[in-house]
MIMARVEX-185082 format. One record per residue (C-alpha): residue number from 1; residue in three letters; y, x, z. Coordinates in pm, whole numbers. Layout:
# residues N
<r num="NUM" residu="ALA" c2="Y" c1="X" c3="Z"/>
...
This chain:
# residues 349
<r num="1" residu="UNK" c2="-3871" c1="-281" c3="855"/>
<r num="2" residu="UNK" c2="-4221" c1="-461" c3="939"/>
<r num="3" residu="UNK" c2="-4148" c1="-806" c3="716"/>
<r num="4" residu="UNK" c2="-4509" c1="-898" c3="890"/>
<r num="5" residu="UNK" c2="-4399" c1="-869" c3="1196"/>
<r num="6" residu="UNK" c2="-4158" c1="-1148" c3="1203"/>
<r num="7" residu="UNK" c2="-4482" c1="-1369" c3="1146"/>
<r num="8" residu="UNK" c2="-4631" c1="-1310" c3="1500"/>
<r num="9" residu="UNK" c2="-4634" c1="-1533" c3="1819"/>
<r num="10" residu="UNK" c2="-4787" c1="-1542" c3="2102"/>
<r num="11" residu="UNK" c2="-5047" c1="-1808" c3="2137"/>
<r num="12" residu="UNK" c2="-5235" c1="-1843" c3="2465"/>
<r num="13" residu="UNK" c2="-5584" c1="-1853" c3="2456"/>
<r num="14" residu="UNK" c2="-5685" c1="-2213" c3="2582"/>
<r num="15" residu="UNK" c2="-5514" c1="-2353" c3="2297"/>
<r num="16" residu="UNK" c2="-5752" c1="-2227" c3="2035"/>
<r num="17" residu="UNK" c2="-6001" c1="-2561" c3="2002"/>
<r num="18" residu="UNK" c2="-6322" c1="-2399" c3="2054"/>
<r num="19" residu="UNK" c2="-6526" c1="-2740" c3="1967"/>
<r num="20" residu="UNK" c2="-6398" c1="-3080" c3="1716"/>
<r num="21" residu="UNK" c2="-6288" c1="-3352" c3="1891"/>
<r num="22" residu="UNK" c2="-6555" c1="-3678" c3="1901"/>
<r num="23" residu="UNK" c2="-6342" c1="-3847" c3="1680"/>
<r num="24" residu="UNK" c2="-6214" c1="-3700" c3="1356"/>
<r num="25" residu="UNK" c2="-5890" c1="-3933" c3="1361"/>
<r num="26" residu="UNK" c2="-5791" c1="-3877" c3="1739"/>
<r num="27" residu="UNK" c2="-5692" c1="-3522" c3="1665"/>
<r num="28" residu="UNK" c2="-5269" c1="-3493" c3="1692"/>
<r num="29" residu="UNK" c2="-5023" c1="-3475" c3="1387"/>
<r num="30" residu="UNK" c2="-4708" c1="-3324" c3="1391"/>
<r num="31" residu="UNK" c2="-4512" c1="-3466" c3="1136"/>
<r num="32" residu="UNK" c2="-4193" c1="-3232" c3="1031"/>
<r num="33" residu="UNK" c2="-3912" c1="-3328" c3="797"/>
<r num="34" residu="UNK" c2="-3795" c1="-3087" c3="575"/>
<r num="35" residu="UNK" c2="-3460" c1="-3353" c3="508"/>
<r num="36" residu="UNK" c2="-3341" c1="-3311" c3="833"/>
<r num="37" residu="UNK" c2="-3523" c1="-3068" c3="1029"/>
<r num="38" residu="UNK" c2="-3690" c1="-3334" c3="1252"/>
<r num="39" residu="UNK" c2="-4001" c1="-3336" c3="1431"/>
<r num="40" residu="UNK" c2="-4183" c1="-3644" c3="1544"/>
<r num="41" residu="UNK" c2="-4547" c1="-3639" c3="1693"/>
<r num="42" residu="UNK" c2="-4828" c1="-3863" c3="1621"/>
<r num="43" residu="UNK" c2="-5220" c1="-3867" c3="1583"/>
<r num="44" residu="UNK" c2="-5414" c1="-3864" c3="1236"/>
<r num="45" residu="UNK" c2="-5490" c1="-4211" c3="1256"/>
<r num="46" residu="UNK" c2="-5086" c1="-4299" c3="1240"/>
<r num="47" residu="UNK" c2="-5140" c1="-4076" c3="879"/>
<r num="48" residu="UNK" c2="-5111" c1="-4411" c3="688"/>
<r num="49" residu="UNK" c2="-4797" c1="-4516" c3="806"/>
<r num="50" residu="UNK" c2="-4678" c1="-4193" c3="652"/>
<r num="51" residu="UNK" c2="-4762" c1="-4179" c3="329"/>
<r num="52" residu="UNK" c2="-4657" c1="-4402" c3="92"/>
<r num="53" residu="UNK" c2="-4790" c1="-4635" c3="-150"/>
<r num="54" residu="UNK" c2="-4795" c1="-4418" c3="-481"/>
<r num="55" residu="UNK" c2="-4853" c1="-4130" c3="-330"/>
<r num="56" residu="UNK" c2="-5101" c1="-3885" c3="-399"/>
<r num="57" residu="UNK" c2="-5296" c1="-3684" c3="-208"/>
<r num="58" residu="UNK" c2="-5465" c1="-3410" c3="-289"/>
<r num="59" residu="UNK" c2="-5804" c1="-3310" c3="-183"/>
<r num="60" residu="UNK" c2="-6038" c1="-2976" c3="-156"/>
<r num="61" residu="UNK" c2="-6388" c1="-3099" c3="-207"/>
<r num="62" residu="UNK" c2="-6538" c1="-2771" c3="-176"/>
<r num="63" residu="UNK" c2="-6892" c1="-2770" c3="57"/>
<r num="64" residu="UNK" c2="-6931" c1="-2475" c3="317"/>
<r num="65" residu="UNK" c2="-7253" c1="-2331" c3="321"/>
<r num="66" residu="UNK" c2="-7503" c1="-2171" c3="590"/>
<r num="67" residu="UNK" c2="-7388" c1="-1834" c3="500"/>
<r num="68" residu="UNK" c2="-7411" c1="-1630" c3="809"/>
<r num="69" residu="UNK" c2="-7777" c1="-1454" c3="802"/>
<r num="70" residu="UNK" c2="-7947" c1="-1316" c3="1109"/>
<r num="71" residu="UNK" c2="-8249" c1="-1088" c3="1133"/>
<r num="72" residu="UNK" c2="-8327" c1="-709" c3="1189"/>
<r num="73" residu="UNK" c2="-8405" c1="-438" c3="946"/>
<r num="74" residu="UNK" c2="-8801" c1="-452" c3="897"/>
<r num="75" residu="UNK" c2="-8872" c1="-38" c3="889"/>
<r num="76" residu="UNK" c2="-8667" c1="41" c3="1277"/>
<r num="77" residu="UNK" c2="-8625" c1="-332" c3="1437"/>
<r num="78" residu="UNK" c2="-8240" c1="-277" c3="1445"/>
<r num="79" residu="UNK" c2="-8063" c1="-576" c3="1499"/>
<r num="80" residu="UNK" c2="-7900" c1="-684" c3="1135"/>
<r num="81" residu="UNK" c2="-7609" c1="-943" c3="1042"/>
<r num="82" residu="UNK" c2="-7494" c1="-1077" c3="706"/>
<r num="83" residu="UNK" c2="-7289" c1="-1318" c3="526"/>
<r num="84" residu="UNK" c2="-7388" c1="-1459" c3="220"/>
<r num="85" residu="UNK" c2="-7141" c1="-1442" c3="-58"/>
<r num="86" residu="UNK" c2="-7234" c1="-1562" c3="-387"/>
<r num="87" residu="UNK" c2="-7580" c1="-1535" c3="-609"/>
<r num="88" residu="UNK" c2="-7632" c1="-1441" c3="-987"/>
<r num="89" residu="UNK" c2="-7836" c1="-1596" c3="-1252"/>
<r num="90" residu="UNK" c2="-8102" c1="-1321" c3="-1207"/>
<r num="91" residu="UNK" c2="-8184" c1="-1423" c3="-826"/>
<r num="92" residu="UNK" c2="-7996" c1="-1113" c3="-669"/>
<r num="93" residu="UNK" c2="-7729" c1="-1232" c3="-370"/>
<r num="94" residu="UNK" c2="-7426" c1="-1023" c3="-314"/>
<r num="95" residu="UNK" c2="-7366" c1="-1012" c3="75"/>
<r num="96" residu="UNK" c2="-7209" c1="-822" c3="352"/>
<r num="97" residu="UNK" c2="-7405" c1="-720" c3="600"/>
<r num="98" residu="UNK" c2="-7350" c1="-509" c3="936"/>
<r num="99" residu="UNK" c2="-7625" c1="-333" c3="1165"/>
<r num="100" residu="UNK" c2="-7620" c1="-19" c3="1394"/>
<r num="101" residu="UNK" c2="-7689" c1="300" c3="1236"/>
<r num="102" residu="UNK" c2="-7649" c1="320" c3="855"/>
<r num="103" residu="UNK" c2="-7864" c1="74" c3="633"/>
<r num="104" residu="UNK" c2="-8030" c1="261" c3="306"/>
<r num="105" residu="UNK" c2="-8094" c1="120" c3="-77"/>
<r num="106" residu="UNK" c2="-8475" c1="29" c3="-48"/>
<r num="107" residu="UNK" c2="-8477" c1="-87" c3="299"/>
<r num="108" residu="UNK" c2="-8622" c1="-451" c3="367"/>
<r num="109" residu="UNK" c2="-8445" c1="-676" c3="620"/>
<r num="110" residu="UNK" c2="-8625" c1="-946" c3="779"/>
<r num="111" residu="UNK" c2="-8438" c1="-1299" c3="832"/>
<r num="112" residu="UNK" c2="-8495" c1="-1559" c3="1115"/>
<r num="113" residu="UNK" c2="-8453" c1="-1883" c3="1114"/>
<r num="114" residu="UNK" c2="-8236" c1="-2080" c3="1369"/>
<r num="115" residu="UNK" c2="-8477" c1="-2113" c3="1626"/>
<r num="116" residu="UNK" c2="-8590" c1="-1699" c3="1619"/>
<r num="117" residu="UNK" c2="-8836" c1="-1746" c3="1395"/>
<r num="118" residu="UNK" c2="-8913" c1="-1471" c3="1128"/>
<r num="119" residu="UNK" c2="-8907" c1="-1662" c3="770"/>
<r num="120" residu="UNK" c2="-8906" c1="-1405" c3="499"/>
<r num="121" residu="UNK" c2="-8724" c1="-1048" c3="372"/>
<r num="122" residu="UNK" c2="-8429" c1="-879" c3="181"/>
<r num="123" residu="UNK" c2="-8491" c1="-583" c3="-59"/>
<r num="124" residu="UNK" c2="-8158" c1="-399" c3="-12"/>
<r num="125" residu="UNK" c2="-8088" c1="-299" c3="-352"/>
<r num="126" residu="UNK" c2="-7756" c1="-95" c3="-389"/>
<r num="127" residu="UNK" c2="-7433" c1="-75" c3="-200"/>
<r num="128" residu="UNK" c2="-7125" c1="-153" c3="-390"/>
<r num="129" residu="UNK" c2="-6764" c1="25" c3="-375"/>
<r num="130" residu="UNK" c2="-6627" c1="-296" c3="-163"/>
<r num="131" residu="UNK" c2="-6856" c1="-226" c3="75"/>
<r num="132" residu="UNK" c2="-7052" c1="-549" c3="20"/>
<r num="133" residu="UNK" c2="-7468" c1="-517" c3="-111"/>
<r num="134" residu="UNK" c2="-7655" c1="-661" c3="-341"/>
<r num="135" residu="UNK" c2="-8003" c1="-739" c3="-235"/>
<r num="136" residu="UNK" c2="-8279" c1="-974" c3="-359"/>
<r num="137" residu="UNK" c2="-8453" c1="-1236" c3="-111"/>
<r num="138" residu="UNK" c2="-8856" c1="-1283" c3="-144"/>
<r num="139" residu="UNK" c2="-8967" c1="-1506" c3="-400"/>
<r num="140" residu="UNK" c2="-9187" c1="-1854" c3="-320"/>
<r num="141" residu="UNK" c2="-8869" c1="-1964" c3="-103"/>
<r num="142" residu="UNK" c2="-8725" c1="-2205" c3="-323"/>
<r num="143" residu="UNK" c2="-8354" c1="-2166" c3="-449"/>
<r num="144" residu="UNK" c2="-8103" c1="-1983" c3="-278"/>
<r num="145" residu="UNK" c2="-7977" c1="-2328" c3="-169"/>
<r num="146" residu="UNK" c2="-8295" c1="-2370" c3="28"/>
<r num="147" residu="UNK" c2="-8366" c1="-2054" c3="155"/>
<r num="148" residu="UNK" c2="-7963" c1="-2090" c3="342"/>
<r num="149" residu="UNK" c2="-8050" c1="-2379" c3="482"/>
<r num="150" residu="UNK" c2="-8396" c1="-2232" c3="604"/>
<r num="151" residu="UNK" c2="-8264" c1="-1937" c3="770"/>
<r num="152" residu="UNK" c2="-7878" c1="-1993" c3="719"/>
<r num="153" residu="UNK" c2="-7611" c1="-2072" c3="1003"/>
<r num="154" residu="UNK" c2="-7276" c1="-2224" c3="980"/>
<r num="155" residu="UNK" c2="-6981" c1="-1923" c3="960"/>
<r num="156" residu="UNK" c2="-6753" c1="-2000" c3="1157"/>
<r num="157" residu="UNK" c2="-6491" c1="-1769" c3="1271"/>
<r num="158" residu="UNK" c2="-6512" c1="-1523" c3="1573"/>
<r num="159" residu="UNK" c2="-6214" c1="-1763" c3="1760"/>
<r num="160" residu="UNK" c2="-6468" c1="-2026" c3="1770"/>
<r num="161" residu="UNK" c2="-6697" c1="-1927" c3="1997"/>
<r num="162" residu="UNK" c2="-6731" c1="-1575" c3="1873"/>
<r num="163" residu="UNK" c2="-6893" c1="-1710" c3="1582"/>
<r num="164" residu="UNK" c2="-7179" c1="-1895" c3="1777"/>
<r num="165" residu="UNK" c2="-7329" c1="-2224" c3="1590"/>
<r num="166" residu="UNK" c2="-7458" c1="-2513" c3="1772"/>
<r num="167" residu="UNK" c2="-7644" c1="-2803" c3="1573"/>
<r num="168" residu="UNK" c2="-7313" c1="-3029" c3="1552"/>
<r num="169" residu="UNK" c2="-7152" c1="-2778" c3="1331"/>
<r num="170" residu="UNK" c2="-7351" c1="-2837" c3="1067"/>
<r num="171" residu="UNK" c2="-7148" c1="-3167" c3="1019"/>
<r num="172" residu="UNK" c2="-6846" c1="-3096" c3="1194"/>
<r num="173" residu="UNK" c2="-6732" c1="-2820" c3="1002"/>
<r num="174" residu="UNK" c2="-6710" c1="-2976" c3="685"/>
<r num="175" residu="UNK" c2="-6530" c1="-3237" c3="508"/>
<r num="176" residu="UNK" c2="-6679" c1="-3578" c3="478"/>
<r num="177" residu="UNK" c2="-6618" c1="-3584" c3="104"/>
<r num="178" residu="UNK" c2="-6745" c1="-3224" c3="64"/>
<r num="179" residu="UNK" c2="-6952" c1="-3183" c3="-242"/>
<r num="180" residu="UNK" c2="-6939" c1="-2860" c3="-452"/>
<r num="181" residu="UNK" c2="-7121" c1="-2582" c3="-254"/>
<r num="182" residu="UNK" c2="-6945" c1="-2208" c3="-257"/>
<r num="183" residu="UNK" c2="-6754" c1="-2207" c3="47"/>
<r num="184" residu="UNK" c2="-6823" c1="-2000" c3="381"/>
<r num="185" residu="UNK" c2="-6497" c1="-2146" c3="531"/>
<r num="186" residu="UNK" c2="-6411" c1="-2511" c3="553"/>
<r num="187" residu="UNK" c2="-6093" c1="-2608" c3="426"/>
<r num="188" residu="UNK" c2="-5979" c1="-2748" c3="761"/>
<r num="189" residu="UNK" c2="-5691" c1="-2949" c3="698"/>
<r num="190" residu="UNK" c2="-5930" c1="-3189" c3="535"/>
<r num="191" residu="UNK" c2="-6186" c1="-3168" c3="828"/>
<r num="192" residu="UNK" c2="-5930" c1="-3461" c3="979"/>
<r num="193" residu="UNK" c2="-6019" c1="-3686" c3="751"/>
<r num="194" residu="UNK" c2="-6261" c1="-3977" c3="745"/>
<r num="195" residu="UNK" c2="-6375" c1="-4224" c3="514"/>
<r num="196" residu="UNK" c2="-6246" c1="-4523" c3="673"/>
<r num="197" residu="UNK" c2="-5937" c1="-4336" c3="634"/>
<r num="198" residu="UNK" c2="-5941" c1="-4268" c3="320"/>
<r num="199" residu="UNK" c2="-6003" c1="-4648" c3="227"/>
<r num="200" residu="UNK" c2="-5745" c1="-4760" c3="414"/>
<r num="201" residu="UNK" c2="-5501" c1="-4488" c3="228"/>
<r num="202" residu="UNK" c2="-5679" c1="-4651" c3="-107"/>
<r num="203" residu="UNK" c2="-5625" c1="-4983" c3="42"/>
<r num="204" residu="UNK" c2="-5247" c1="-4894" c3="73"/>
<r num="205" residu="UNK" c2="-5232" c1="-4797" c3="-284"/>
<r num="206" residu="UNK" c2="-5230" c1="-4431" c3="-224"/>
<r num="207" residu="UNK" c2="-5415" c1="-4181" c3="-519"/>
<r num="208" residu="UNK" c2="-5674" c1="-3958" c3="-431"/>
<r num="209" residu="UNK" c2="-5708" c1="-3682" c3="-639"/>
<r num="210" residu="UNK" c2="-5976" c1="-3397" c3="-618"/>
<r num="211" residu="UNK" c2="-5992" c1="-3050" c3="-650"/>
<r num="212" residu="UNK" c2="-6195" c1="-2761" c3="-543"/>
<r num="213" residu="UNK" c2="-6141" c1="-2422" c3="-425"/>
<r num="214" residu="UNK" c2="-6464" c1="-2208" c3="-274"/>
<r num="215" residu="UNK" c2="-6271" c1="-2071" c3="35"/>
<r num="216" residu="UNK" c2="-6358" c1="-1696" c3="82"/>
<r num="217" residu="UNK" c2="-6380" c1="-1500" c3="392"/>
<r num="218" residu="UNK" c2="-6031" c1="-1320" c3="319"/>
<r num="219" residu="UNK" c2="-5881" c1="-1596" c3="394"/>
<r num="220" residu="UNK" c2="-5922" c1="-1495" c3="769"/>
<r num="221" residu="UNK" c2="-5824" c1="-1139" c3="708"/>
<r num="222" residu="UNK" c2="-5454" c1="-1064" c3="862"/>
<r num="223" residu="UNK" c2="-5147" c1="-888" c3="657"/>
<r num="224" residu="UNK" c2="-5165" c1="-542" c3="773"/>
<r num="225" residu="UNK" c2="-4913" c1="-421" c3="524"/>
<r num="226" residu="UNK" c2="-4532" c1="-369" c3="688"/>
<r num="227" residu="UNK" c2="-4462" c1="-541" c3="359"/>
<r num="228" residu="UNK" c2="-4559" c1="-875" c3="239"/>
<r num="229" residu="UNK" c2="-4542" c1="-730" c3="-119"/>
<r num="230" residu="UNK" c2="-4776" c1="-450" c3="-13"/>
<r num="231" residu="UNK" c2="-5111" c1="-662" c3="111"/>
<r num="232" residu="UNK" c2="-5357" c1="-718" c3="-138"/>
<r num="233" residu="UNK" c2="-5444" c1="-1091" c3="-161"/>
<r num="234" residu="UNK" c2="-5815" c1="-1188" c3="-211"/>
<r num="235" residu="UNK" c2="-5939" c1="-1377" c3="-472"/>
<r num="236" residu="UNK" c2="-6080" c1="-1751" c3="-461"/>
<r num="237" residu="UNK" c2="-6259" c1="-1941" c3="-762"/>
<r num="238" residu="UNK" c2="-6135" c1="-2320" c3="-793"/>
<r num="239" residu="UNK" c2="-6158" c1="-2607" c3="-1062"/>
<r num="240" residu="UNK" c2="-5899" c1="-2838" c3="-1121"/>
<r num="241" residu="UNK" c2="-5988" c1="-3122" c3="-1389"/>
<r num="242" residu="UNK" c2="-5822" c1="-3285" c3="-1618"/>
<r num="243" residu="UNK" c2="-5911" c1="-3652" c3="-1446"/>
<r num="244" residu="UNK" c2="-5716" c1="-3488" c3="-1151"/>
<r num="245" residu="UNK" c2="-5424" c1="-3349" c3="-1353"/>
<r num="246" residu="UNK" c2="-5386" c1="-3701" c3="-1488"/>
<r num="247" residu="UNK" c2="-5380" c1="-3853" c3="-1178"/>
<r num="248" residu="UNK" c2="-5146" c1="-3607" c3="-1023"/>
<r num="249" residu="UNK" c2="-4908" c1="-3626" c3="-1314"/>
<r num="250" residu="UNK" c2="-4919" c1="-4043" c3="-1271"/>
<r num="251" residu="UNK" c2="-4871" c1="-4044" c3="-937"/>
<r num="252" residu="UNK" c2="-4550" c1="-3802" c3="-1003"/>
<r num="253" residu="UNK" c2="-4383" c1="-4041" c3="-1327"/>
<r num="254" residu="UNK" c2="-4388" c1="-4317" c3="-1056"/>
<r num="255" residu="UNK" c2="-4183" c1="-4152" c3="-812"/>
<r num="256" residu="UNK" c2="-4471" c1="-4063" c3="-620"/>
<r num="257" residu="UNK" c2="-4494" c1="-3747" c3="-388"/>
<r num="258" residu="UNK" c2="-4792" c1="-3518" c3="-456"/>
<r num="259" residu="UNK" c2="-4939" c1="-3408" c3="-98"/>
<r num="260" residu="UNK" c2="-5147" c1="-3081" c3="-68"/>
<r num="261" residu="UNK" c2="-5407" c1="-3118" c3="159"/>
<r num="262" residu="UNK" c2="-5403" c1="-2817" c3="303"/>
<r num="263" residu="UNK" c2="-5377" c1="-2430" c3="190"/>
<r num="264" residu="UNK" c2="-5634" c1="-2415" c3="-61"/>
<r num="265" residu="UNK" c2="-5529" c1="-2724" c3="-240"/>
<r num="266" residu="UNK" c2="-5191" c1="-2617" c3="-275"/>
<r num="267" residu="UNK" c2="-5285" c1="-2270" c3="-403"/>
<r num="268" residu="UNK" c2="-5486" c1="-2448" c3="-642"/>
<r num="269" residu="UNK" c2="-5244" c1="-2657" c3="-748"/>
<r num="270" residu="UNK" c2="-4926" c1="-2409" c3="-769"/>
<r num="271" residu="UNK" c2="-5174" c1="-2178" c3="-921"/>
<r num="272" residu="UNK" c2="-5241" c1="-2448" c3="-1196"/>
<r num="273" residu="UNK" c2="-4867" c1="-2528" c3="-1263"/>
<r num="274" residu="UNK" c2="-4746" c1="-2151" c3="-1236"/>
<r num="275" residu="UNK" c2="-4559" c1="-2243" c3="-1589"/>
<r num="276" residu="UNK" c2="-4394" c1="-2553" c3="-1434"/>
<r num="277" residu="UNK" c2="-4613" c1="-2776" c3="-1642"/>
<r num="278" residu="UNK" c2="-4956" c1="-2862" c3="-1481"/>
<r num="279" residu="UNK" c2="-5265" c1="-2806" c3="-1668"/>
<r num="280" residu="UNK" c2="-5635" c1="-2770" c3="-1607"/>
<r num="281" residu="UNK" c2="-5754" c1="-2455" c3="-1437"/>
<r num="282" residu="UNK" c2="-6107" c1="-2286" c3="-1373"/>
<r num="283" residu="UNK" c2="-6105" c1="-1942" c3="-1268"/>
<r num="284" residu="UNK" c2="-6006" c1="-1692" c3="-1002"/>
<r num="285" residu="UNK" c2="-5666" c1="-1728" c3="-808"/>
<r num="286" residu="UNK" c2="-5497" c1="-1444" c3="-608"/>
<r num="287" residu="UNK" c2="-5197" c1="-1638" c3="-563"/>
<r num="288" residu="UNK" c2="-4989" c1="-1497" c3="-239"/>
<r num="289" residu="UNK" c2="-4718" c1="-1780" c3="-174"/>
<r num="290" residu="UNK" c2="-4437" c1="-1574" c3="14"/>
<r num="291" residu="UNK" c2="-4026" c1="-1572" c3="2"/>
<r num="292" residu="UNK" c2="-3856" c1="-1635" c3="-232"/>
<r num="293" residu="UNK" c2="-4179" c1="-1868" c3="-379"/>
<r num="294" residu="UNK" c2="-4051" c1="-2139" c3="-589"/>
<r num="295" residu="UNK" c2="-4290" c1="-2457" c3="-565"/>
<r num="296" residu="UNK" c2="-4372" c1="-2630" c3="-899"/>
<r num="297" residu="UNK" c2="-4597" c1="-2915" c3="-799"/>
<r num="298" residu="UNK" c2="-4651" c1="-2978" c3="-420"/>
<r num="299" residu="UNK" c2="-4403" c1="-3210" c3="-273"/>
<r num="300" residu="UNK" c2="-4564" c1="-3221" c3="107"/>
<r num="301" residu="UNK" c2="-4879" c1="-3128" c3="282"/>
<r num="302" residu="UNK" c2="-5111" c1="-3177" c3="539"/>
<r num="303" residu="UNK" c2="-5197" c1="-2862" c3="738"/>
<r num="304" residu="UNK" c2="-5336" c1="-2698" c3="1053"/>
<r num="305" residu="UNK" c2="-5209" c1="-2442" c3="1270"/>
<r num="306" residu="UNK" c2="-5277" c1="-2106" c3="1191"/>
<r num="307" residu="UNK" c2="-5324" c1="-1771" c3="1301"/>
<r num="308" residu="UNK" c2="-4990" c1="-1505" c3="1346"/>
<r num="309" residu="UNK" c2="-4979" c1="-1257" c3="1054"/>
<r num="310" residu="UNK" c2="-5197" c1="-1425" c3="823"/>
<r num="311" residu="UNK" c2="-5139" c1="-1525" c3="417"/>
<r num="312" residu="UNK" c2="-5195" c1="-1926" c3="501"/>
<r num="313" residu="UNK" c2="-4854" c1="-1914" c3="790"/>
<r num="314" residu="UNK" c2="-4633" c1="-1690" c3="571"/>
<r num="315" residu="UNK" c2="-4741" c1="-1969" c3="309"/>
<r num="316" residu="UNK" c2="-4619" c1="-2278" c3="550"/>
<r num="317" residu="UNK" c2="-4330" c1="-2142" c3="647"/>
<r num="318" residu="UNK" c2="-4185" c1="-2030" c3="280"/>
<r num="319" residu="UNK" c2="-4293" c1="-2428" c3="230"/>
<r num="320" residu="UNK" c2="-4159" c1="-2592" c3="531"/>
<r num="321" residu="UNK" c2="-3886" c1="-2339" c3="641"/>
<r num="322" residu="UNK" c2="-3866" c1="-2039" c3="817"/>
<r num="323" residu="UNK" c2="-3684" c1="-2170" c3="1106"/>
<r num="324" residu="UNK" c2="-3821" c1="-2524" c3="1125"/>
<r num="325" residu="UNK" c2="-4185" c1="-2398" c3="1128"/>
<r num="326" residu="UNK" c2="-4104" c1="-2135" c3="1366"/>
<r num="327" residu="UNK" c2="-3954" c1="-2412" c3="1619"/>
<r num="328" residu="UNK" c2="-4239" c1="-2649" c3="1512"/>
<r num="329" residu="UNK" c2="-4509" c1="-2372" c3="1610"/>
<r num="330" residu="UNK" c2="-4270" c1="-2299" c3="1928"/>
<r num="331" residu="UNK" c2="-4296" c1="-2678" c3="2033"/>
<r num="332" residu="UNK" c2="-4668" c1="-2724" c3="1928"/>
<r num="333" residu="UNK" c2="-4719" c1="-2437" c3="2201"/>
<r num="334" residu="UNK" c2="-4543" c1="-2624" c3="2464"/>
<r num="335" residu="UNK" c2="-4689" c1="-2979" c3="2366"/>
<r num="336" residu="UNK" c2="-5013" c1="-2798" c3="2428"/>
<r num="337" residu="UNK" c2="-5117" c1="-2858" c3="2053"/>
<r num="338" residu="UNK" c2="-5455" c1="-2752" c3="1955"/>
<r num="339" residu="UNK" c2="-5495" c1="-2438" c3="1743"/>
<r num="340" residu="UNK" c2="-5671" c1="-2336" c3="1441"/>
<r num="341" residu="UNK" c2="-6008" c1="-2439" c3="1254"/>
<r num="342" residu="UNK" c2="-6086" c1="-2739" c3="1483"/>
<r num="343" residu="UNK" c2="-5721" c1="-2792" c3="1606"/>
<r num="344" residu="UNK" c2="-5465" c1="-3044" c3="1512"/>
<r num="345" residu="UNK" c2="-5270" c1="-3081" c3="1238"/>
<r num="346" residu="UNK" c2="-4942" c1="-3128" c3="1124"/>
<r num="347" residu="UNK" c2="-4757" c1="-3307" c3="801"/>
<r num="348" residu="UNK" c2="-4482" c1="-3135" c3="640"/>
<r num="349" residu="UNK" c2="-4243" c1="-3347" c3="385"/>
């Protein structure tokens, strides 16, 4: 039996948002009812009148970077294409890159900057089993910070307009409180959000509480496995702090709900009270949430619509319930709801 299989839909393709909307708030919200399978539909901005004073919600503060690298290897002039990954203490990066042909340990690659422009190079140092390299940029750049945003473009995924940047992404496809750079995906529940927003939540005497999780690029990748047991979950580094743990574990004494927002802050946080007793976490998570997942800390969440077969749906419907997320993803279909990274949202309590 293909368990994956019974986490596919059909989705047609004008309902994939292919840009943000003008306004962050104006985007629609779904709001689903565990108590009662209902679903009611409002807008972002209505958010307030749906959490509660003494709630807390829970926020990824994570900062996507230019990651996606475009050039052309300098010895044949083959177009080349890479995504940044993460950097070491010594100065070498750790990317993947793809090019026709087969790229060789020793080779140079030369980047370009948004505009076309040729900035500097990449020694290609050595190929790794995963498939990714490590290579080394030219010194008298700066830090790797600066050399990303020289020559560095937003990565967003292929159903965005097959990947293709334009100067509002820079801003649009990150959070308004983002702040810890690692990410080359935006935790996109949270791109909803705006600071007036957020003050008026304060205002209301909701807690905001801060996390962060650097959101890889397997978080795109689909199950492929015919069992969920079988797919091998990728690894994401996160922080949660013991200011946040406080707050959370306040806001919980009081009666308070604690509200995920989004997938990355609720792997965080289940990942952090695995034991049923929340502590403070650094390191890696791997955490697959999938039947028969028992939730330890997240009492609701704020979420986008995501793509068929992948980790972050089998993770909203073991939350929200199989057959009340199905119907909720059948209905966003025929109330024309706007899909994925850019897309609406919806609130699940």
């Amino acid at each position: 039996m293909d368990e994956t299989a019974h986490y596919d839909f059909d989705l047609p393709k004008e309902l994939i948002a292919q840009q943000p909307l003008d306004n962050r708030e104006d985007a629609r919200l779904m709001h689903i009812q565990r108590d009662g399978s209902k679903i009611d539909h409002f807008h972002i901005r209505d958010i307030d009148e749906l959490i509660r004073s003494g709630d807390c919600l829970v926020v990824n503060d994570t900062r996507v970077i230019a990651a996606k690298l475009i050039g052309f290897r300098t010895k044949t002039g083959g177009r080349w294409q890479g995504l940044f990954l993460e950097s070491d203490s010594d100065g070498n990066w750790r990317i993947l890159g793809k090019t026709r042909g087969k790229a060789q340990p020793g080779e140079k690659v030369t980047l370009q900057d948004r505009e076309g422009v040729e900035r500097l190079t990449l020694d290609l140092v050595s190929r790794l089993d995963d498939g990714s390299w490590v290579v080394r940029p030219e010194q008298g750049f700066g830090s790797t910070e600066e050399i990303l945003n020289l020559v560095g473009r937003v990565p967003l995924p292929n159903y965005i307009r097959n990947g293709n940047m334009v100067d509002s992404d820079f801003d649009r496809y990150q959070t308004v409180y983002a702040k810890n750079i690692g990410a080359v995906a935006a935790p996109t529940a949270g791109l909803h959000l705006t600071k007036n927003l957020i003050k008026r939540l304060i205002d209301k005497g909701v807690n905001i509480a801060t996390l962060t999780l650097h959101v890889g690029i397997g978080t795109f990748r689909p199950v492929t496995a015919e069992k969920l047991q079988d797919h091998t979950m990728h690894f994401e580094r996160g922080v949660l702090s013991e200011k946040a743990v406080q707050q959370i574990q306040e806001a919980k004494s009081s009666g308070g709900r604690i509200i995920a927002v989004g997938t990355t802050s609720m792997r965080v946080l289940e990942t952090a009270g695995a034991e049923g007793n929340l502590q403070p976490w650094a390191g890696e998570t791997d955490l697959f949430i999938r039947p028969p997942y028992e939730f330890q800390v997240v009492d609701a969440m704020l979420t986008n619509f995501h793509l068929p077969r992948s980790t972050l749906l089998v993770l909203i419907r073991t939350f929200g319930g199989d057959k009340l997320i199905t119907r909720a993803y059948e209905e966003a279909v025929a109330e024309k709801y706007r899909f994925y990274s850019y897309g609406d949202a919806m609130l699940i309590s």
